[in-house]
N, C-alpha and C positions, 0 to 999 in steps of 0.2 A: 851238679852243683850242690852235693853234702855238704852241712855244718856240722863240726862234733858240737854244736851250741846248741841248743833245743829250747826257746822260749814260749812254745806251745801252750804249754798248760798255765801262764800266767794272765791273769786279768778274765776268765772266764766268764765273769758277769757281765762283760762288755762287750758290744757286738765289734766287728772289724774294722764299721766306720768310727769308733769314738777318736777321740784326739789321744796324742801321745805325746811328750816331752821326755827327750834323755838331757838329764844332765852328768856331769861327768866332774870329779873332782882330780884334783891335779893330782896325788896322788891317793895311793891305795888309805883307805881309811879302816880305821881298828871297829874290833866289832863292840866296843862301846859305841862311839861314834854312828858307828850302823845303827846302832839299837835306840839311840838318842834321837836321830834324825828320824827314825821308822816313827817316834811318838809325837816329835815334835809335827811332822807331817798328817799324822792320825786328826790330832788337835784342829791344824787349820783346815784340812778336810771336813769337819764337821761343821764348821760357819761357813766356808766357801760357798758365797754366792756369786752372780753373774747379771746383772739390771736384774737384781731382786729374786734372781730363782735359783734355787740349790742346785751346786756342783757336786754331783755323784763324783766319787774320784778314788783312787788306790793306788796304791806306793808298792815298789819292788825295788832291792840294792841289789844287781848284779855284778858279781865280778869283782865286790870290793870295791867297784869304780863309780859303778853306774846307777844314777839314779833313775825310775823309770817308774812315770807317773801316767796313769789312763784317765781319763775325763768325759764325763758328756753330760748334754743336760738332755731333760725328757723332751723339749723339743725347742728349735733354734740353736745358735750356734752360742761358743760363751764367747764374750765380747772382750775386746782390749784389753779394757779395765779391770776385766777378772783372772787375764792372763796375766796383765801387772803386778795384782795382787799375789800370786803365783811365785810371781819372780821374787818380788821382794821378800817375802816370807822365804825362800830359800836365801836371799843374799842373806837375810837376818840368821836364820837359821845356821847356816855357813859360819859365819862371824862367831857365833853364839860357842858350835863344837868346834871351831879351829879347822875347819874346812874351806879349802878354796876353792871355786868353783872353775875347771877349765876354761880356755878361749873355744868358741866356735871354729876358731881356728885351727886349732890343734887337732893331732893326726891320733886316733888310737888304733894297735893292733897287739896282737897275741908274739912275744918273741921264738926263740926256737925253743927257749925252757918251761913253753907257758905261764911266761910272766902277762900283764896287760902293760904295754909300753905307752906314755904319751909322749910325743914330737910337737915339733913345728913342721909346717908343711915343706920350708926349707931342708931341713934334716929327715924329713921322712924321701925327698927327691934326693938325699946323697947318698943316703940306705940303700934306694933302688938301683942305683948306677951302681952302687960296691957289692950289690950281688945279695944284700943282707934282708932285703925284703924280696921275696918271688912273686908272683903270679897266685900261687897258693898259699904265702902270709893272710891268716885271716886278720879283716880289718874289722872296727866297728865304725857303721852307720849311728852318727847320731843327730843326722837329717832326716831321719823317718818323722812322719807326724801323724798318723794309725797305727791302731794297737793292729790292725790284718796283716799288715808290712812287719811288724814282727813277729807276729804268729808264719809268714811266707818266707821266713827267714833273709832276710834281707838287715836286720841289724848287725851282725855275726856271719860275716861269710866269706870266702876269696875273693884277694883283692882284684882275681881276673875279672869277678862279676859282679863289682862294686863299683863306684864314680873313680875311687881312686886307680881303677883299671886304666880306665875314660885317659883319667888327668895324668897318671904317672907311666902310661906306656906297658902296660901290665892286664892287658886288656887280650892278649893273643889267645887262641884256641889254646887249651890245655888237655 
C-alpha cells in the first residue's frame, strides 16, 4: 500500500498524538493566496489559546488544496471553543483571499493527469461505476484527526485502502 505522497517530514515538532485539521479549498488556490493564508494563519497562531493556555500549532498548504494544521497543547486537550475559534479565523480568513472552503462532504482525489479533483460524493459514485476512478485512484482522507495518521500515510493513498474503498466498492485485493 505505497503512496507517491510522502507527508513524513511535516510538523516534526509534533508528536503523533497532536491534533490535526485538513481543510480543503474548493479549488486549487494561487500561490499568493498560499502565501497570504500561510501569514494570516502565522498571526493567529500566535494568540491561539484554549481556556486560557497557548495552542502550539503549524500550518502546511499541500497540493495547492489542502490546508493542514497540527495542534496541541502541553497538557489536556484544546477545547471546543478553541477549535471554534479555529474555524472562524479560517472562514474569515477564506472570505478575506477569495477562498472557499470545501464541503466535508466532497470527495477529493488525484485524476489520471495528476490534477487534485473535487466531487460530490454523488459524482464521485458515477466515476466508479464508468471505470474512471479504480481501486488505485489515490484519494485524500480528510478525516484524519493526528498528525501519526499522516505521517502512516493514510491522508494520500488508494482508494482500495481508504473508507472510500469501504463506501464505494473499491475496497477488493489489488
Amino acid at each position: 500500500m505505497s503512496s507517491k505522497f510522502s507527508y513524513n517530514d511535516l510538523f516534526s515538532e509534533f508528536p503523533d498524538h497532536a491534533h490535526l485539521w485538513i481543510f480543503a479549498s474548493e479549488n486549487p488556490m494561487s500561490s499568493a493566496q498560499e502565501d497570504q493564508l500561510m501569514e494570516k494563519a502565522k498571526t493567529f497562531f500566535a494568540s491561539w489559546v484554549s481556556h486560557g493556555r497557548r495552542v502550539k500549532a503549524a500550518t502546511e498548504v499541500k497540493n495547492g488544496q489542502f490546508l493542514l494544521i497540527a495542534a496541541e497543547l502541553d497538557e489536556g486537550e484544546i477545547s471546543g471553543c478553541g477549535i471554534d475559534a479555529l474555524t472562524s479565523a479560517l472562514k474569515a480568513f477564506g472570505e478575506t483571499l477569495g477562498i472557499t472552503w470545501a464541503s466535508s462532504l466532497d470527495v477529493f482525489f488525484m485524476d489520471s493527469i495528476g490534477q487534485v479533483v473535487r466531487t460530490s460524493r454523488s459524482d464521485f459514485r458515477k466515476l466508479v461505476q464508468h471505470g474512471s476512478v479504480t481501486p488505485e485512484t489515490t484519494v485524500f482522507d480528510l478525516s484524519i484527526t493526528r498528525v501519526g495518521e499522516l505521517r502512516n500515510g493514510q491522508f494520500a493513498r488508494p482508494a482500495y485502502a481508504s473508507w472510500h474503498g469501504r463506501v464505494y466498492g473499491l475496497a477488493q485485493a489489488v
